[in-house]
N, CA, C and O atoms as a DFTB+ gen file, in Angstrom:
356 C
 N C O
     1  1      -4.890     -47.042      31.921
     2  2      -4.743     -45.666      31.538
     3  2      -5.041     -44.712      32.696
     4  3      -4.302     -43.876      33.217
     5  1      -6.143     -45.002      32.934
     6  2      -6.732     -43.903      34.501
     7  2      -5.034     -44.286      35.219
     8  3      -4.245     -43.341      35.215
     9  1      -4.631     -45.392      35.694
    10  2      -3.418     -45.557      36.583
    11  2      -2.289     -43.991      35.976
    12  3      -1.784     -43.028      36.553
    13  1      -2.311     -44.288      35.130
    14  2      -0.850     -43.412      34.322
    15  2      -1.280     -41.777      34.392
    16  3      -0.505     -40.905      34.784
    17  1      -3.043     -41.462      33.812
    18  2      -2.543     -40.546      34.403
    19  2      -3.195     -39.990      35.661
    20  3      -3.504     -38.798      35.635
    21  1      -3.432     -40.664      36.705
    22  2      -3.253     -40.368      37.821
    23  2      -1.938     -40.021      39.022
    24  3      -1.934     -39.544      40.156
    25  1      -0.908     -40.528      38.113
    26  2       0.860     -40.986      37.974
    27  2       1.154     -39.252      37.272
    28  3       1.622     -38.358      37.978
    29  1       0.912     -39.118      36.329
    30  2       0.678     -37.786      35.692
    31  2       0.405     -36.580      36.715
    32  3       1.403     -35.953      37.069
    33  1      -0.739     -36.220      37.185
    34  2      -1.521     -35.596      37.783
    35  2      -0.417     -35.448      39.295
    36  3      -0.323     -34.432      39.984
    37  1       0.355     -36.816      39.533
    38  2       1.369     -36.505      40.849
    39  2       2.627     -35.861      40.300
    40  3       3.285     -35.069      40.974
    41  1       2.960     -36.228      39.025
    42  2       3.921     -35.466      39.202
    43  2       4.143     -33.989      38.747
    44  3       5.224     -33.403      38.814
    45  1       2.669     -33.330      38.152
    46  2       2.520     -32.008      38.053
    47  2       2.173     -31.794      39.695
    48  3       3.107     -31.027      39.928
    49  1       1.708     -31.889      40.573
    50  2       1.736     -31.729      41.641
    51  2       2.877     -31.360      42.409
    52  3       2.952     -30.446      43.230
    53  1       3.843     -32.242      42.023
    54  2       5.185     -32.456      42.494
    55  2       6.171     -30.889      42.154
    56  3       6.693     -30.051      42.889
    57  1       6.071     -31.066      40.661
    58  2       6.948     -30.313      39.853
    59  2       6.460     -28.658      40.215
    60  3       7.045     -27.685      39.739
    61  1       5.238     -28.562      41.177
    62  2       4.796     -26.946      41.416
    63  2       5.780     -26.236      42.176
    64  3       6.306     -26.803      43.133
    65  1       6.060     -25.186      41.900
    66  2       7.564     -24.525      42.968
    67  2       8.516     -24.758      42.535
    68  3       9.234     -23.779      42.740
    69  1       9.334     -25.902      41.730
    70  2      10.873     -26.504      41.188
    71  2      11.153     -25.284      40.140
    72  3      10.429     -24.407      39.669
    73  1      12.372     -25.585      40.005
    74  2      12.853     -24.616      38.826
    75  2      13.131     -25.370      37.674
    76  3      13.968     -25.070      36.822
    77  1      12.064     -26.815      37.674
    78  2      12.049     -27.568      36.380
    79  2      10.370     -27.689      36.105
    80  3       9.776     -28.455      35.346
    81  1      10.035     -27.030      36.674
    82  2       8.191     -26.734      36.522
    83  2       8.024     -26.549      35.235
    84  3       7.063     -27.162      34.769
    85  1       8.735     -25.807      34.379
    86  2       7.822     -25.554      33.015
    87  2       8.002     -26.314      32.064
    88  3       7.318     -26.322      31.041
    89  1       9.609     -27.542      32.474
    90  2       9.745     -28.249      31.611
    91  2       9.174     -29.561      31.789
    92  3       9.096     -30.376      30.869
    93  1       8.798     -29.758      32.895
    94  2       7.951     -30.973      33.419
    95  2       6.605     -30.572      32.808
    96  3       6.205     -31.304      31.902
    97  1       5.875     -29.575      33.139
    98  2       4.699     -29.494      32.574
    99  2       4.857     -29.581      31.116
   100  3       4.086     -30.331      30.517
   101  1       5.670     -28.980      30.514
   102  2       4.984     -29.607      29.202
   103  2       5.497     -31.096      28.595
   104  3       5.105     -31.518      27.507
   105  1       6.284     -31.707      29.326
   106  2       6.604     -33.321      29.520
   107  2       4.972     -33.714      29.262
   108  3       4.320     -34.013      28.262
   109  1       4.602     -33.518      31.000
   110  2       3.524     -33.924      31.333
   111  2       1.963     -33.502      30.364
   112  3       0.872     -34.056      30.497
   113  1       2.312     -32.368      29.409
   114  2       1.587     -32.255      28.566
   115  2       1.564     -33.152      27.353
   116  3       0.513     -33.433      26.776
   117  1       2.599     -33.538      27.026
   118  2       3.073     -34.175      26.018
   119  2       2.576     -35.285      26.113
   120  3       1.961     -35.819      25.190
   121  1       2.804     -35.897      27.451
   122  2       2.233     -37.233      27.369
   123  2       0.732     -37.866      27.757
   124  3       0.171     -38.959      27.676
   125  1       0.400     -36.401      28.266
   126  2      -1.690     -36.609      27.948
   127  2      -1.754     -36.461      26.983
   128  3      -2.798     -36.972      26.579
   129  1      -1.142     -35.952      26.119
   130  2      -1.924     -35.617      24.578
   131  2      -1.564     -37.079      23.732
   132  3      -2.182     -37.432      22.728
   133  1      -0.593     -37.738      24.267
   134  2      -0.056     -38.870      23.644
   135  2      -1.543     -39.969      24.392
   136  3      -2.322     -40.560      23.645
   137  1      -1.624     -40.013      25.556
   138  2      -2.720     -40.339      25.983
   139  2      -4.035     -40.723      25.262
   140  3      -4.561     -41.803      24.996
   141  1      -4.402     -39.288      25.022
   142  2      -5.923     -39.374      24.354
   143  2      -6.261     -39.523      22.871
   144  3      -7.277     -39.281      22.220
   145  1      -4.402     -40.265      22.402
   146  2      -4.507     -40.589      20.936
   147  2      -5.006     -41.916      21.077
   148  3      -4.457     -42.640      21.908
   149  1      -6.070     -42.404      20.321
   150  2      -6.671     -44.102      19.995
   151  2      -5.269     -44.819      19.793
   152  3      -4.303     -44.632      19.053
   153  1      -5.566     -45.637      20.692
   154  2      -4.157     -47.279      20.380
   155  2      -4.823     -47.633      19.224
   156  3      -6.035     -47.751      19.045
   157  1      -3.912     -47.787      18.466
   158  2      -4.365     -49.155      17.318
   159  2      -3.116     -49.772      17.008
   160  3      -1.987     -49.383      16.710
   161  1      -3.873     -51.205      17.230
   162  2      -2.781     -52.147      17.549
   163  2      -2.280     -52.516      15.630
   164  3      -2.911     -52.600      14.576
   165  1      -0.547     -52.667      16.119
   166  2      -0.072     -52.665      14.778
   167  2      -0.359     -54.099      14.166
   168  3      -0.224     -55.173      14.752
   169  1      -0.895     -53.836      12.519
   170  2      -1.153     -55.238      11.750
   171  2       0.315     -55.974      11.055
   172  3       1.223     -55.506      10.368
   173  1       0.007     -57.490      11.665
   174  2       1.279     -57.857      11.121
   175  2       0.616     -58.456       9.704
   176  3      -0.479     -58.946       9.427
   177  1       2.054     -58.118       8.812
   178  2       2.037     -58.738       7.750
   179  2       2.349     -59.991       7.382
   180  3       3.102     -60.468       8.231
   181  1       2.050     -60.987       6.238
   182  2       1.734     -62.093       6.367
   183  2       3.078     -62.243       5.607
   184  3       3.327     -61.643       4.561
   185  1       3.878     -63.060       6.201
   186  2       5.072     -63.365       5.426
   187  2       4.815     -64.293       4.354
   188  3       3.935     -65.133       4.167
   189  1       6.222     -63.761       3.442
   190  2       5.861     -64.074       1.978
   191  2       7.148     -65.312       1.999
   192  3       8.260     -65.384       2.521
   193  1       6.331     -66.181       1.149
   194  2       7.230     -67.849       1.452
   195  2       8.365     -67.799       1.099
   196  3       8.367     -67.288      -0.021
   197  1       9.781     -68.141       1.545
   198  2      10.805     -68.097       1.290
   199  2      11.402     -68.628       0.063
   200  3      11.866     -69.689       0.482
   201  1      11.732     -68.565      -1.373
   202  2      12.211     -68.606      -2.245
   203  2      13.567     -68.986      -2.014
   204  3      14.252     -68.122      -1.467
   205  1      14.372     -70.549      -2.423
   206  2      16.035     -70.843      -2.343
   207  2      16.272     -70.407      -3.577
   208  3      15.712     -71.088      -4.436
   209  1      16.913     -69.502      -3.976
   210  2      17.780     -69.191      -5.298
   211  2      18.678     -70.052      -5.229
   212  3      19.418     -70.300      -4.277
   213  1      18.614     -70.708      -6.627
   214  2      19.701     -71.405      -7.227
   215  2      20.867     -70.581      -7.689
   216  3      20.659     -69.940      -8.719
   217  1      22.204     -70.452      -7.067
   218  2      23.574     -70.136      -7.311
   219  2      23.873     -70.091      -8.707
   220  3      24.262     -71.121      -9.258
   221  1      23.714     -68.809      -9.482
   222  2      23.796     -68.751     -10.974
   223  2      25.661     -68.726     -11.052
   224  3      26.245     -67.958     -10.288
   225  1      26.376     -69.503     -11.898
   226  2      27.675     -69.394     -12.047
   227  2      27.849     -68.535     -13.180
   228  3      27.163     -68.339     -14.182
   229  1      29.190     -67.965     -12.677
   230  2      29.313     -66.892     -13.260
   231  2      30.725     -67.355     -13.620
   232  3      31.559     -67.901     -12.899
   233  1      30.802     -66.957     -15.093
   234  2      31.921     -67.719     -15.849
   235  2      33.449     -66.671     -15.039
   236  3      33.442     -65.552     -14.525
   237  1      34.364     -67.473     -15.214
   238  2      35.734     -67.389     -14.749
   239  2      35.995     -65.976     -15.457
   240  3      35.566     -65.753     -16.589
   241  1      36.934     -64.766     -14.508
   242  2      37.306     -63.471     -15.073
   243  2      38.230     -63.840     -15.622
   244  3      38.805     -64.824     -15.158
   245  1      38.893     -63.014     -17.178
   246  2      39.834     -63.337     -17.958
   247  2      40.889     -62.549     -16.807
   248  3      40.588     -61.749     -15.921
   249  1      42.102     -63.054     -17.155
   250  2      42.976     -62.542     -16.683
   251  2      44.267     -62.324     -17.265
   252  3      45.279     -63.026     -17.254
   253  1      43.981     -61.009     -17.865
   254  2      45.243     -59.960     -18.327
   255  2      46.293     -59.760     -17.907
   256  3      46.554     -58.900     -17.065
   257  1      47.276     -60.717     -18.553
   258  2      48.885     -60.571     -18.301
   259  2      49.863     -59.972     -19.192
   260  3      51.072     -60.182     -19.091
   261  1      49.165     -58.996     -20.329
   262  2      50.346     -58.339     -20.519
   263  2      50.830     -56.829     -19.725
   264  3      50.116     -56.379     -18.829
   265  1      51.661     -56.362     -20.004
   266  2      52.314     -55.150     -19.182
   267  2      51.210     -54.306     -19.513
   268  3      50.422     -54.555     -20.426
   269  1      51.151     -53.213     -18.699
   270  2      50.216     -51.889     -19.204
   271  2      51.417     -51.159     -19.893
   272  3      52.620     -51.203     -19.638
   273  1      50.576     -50.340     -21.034
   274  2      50.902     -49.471     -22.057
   275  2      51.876     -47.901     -21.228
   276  3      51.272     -47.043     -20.584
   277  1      53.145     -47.878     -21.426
   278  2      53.479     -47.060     -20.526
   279  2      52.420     -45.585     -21.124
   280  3      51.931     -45.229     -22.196
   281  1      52.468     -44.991     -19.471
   282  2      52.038     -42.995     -20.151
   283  2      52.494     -42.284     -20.624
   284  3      53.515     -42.537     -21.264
   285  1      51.857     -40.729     -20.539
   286  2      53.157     -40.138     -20.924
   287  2      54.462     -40.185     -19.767
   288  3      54.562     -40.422     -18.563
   289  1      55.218     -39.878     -20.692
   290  2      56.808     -39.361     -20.043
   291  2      56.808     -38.714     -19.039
   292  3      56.626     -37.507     -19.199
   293  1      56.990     -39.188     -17.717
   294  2      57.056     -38.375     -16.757
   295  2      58.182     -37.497     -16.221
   296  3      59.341     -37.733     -15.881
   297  1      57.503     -36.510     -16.264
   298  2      58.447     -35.206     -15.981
   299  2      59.309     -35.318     -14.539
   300  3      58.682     -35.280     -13.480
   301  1      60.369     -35.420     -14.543
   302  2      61.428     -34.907     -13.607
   303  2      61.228     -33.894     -12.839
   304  3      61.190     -32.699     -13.135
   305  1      61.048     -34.619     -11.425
   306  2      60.907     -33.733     -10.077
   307  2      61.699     -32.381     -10.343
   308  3      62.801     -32.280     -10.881
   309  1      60.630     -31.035      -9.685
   310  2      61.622     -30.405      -9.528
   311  2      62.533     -29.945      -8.341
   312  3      62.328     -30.335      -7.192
   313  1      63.479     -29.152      -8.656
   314  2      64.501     -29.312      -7.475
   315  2      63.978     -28.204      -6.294
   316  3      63.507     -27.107      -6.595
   317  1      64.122     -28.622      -5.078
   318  2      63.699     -28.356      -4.223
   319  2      64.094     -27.192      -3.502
   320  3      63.549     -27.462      -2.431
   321  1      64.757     -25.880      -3.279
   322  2      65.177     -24.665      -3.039
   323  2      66.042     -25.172      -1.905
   324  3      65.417     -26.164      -1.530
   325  1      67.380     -25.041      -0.955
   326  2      67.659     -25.689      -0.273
   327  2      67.574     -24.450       0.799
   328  3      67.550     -23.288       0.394
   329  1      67.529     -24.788       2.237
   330  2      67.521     -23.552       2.904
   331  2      68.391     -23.796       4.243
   332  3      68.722     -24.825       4.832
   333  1      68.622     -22.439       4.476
   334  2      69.901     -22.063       5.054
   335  2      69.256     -21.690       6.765
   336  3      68.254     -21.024       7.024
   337  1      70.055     -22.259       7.596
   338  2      69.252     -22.209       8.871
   339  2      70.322     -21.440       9.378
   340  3      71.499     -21.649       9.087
   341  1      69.834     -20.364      10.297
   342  2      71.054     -19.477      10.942
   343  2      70.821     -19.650      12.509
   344  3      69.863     -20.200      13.052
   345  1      71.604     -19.224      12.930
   346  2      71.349     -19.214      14.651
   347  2      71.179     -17.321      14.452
   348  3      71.594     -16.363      13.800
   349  1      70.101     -17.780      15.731
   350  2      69.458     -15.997      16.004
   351  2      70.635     -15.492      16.652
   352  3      70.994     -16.105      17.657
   353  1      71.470     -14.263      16.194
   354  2      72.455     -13.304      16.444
   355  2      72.113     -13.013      18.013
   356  3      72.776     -12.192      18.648
């Protein structure tokens, strides 16, 4: 830790005068404050014993072969306006 931010500490040094100074500093803020948060190391969980499911069969889909029930009567397109193309005079 002392290594990193002593690593820290150079590159606010660095970043004094740049015209990326204020965004480095608060980089460099960001990551002391990330710093002086306590590590705690993550707990692993204890895996849970693997269970083989037995393949439940699933009975055969019926399959419907008569025609479908027509709808209503479908209405006849209507007619389409026809249009007349001219050449520009």
């Amino acid at each position: 830790m002392p290594r990193i931010r002593g690593v820290l500490s150079g590159l606010a040094a660095t970043a004094a005068g740049g015209k990326d100074e204020a965004m480095q500093k608060v980089w460099i803020s960001k990551a002391r404050a990330a710093l002086d948060q306590p590590y705690v190391a993550p707990v692993k969980a204890a895996r849970k014993p693997v269970v083989k499911e037995e393949p439940v069969e699933e009975p055969e889909a019926v399959i419907d072969l008569r025609e479908p029930e027509p709808q209503q009567l479908k209405q006849p397109h209507k007619a389409i306006p026809t249009m007349l193309f001219q050449e520009p005079s």
